[in-house]
C-alpha positions as CSV (number, residue, x, y, z in Angstrom):
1,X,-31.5,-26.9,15.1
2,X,-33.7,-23.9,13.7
3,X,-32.9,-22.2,16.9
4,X,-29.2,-22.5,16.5
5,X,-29.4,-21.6,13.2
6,X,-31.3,-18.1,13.7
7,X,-28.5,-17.6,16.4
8,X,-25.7,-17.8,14.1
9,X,-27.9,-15.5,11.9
10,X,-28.1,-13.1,14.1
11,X,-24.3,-13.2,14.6
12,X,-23.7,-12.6,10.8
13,X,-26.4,-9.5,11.2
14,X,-25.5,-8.2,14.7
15,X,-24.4,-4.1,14.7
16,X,-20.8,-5.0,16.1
17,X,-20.4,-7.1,12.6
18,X,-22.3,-4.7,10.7
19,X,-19.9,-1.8,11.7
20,X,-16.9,-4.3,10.6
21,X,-18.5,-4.8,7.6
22,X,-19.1,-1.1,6.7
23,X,-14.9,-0.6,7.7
24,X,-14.1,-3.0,4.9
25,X,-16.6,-1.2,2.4
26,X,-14.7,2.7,3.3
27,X,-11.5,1.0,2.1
28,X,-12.4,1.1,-1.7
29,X,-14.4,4.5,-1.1
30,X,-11.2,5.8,0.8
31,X,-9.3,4.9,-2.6
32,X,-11.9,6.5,-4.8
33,X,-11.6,9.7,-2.9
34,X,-8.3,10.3,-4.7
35,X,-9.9,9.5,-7.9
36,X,-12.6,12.0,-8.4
37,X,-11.4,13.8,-11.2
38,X,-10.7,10.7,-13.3
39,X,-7.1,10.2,-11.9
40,X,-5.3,9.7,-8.8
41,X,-4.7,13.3,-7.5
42,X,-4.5,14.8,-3.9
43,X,-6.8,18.0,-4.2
44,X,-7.8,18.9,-1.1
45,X,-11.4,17.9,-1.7
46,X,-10.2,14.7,-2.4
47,X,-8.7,14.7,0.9
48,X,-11.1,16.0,3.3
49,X,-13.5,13.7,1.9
50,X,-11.0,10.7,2.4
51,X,-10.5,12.0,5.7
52,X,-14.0,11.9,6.8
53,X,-15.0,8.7,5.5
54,X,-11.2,7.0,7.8
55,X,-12.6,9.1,10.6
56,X,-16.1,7.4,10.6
57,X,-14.3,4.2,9.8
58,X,-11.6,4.3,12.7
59,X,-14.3,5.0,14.7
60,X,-16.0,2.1,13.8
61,X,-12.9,-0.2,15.0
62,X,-13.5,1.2,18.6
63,X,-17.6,0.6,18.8
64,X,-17.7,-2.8,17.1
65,X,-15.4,-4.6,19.5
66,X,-16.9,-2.5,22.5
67,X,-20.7,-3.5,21.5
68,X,-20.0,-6.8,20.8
69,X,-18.5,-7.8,24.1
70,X,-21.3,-5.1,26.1
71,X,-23.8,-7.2,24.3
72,X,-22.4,-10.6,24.2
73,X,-22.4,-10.4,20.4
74,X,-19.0,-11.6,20.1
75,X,-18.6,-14.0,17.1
76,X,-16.2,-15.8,15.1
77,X,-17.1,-13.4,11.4
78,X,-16.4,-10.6,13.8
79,X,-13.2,-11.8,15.4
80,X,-11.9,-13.0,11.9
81,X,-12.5,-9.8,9.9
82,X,-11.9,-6.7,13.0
83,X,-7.9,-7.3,12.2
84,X,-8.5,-7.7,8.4
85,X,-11.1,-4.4,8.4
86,X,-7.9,-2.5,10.5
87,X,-5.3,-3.9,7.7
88,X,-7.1,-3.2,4.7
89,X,-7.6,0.3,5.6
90,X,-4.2,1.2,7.0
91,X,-2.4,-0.7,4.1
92,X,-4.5,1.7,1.6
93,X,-4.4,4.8,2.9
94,X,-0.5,4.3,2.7
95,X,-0.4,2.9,-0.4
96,X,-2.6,6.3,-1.6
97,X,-0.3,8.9,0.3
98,X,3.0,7.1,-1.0
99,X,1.7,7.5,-4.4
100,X,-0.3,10.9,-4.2
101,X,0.8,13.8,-6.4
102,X,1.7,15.7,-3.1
103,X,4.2,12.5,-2.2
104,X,3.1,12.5,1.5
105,X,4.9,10.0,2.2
106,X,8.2,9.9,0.4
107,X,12.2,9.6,1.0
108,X,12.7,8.0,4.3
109,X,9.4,8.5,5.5
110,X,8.9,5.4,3.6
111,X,10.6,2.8,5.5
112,X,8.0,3.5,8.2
113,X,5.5,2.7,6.0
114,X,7.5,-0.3,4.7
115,X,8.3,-1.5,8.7
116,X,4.1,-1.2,9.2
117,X,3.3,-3.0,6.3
118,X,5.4,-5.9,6.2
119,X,4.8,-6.6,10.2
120,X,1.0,-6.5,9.7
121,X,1.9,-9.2,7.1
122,X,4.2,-11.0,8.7
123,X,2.2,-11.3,12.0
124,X,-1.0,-12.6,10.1
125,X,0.9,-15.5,8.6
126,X,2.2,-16.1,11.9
127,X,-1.3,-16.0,12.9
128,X,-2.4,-18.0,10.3
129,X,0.5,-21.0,10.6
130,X,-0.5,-21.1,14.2
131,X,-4.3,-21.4,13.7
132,X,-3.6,-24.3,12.1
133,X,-1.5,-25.8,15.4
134,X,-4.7,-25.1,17.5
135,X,-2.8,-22.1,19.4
136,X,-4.5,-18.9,19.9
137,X,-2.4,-15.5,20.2
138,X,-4.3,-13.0,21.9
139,X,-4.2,-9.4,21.1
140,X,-1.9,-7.5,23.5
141,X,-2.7,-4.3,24.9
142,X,0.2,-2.8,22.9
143,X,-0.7,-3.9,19.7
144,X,-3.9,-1.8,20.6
145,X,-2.3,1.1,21.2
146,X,-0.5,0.9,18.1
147,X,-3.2,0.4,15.5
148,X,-4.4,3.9,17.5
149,X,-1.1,5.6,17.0
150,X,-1.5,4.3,13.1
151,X,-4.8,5.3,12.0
152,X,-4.2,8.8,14.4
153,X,-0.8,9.1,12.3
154,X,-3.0,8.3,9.0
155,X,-5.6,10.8,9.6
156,X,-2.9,13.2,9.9
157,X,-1.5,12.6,6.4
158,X,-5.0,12.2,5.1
159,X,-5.4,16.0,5.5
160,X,-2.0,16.5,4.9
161,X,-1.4,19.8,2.7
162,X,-5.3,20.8,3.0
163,X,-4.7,20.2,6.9
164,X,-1.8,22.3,6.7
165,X,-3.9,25.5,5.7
166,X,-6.0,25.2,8.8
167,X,-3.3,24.0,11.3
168,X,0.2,24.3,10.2
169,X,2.4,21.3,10.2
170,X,-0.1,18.8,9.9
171,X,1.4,17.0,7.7
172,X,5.2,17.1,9.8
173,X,2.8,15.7,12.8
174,X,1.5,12.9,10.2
175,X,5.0,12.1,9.5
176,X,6.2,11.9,13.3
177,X,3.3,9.5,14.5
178,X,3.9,8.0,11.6
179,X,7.5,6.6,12.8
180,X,6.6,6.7,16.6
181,X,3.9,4.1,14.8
182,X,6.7,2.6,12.9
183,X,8.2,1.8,16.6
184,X,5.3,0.5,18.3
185,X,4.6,-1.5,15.3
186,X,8.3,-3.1,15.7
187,X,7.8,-3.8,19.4
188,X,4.8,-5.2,19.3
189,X,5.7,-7.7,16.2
190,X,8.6,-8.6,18.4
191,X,6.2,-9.8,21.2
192,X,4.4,-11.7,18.7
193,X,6.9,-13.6,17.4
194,X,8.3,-14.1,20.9
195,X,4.9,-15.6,22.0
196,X,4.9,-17.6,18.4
197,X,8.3,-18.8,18.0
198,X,8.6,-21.7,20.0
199,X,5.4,-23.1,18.2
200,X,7.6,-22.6,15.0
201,X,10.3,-24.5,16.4
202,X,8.8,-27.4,17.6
């Protein structure tokens, strides 16, 4: 019993959970980036720094999923939180350029965010409703790809108008992966509820 116990332990305290949990503690430090001078505003301090800290963090996404099946470390902490770590984080950072003082992402640039948002919703309900019937839904190769395309599309917008002095249209690049993400993000759902919807109906 005390030998299945330090097991799980370990599990809790393995690297490929540790760099999950460190993903969910950059969302709120992501968020604060736009805060340093006492109110939400897009300076391009505030931006560089938010981009480092998402850089670091997507980073993370790759190595935690990598180590813990090169190791054997998989768990069911890690497999629970990875999507949540990749949801929090893209959900802020788009939350934070909708509402910057730079409006990063504004007019119809909006509906991709919108699309992105209420998929990643809509598929973890489905997810959850499913959990309950005993049925797993694996994550598809496309769905991988298109968390990529987001958080490559985010980092983009991160820099935004700051990026834009260094490499023009950085932020018009932001905006374009941003709806080729948008796409993805629609195909993939589809394939989801495909897989899911006969569970629903029965």
């Amino acid at each position: 019993m005390a030998q299945k116990r330090k097991k799980s332990d370990a599990h809790w305290l393995a690297l490929p959970n540790v760099l999950t949990y460190g993903r969910i503690v950059a969302v709120p430090l992501v968020a604060l980036c736009f805060f340093l001078e006492g109110k939400l505003q897009s300076s391009d301090l505030a931006r560089w720094s938010a981009l480092g800290i998402f850089i670091v963090a997507s980073i993370t996404d790759f190595f935690d999923g990598y180590l813990a099946r090169a190791w054997q470390q998989t768990s069911t902490i890690g497999r629970m939180l990875d999507p949540i770590a990749d949801k929090l984080l893209i959900a802020t950072c788009l939350l934070l350029l909708a509402a910057d003082t730079d409006k990063t992402i504004a007019g119809w640039s909006l509906w991709a965010a919108i699309i992105i948002l209420c998929r990643e919703i809509l598929v973890s309900g489905l997810r959850e409703y499913l959990a309950e019937l005993k049925v797993s839904v694996p994550v598809t190769q496309l769905a991988k790809w298109k968390t990529t395309v987001q958080m490559v599309a985010i980092g983009f917008l991160l820099a935004g108008p700051a990026g834009d002095k260094v490499l023009p249209y950085t932020t018009q690049t932001g905006i374009f992966l941003l709806w080729v993400a948008a796409l993805i993000t629609l195909y993939s759902g589809y394939d989801y509820f495909r897989a899911g919807i006969k569970h629903v109906m029965d």
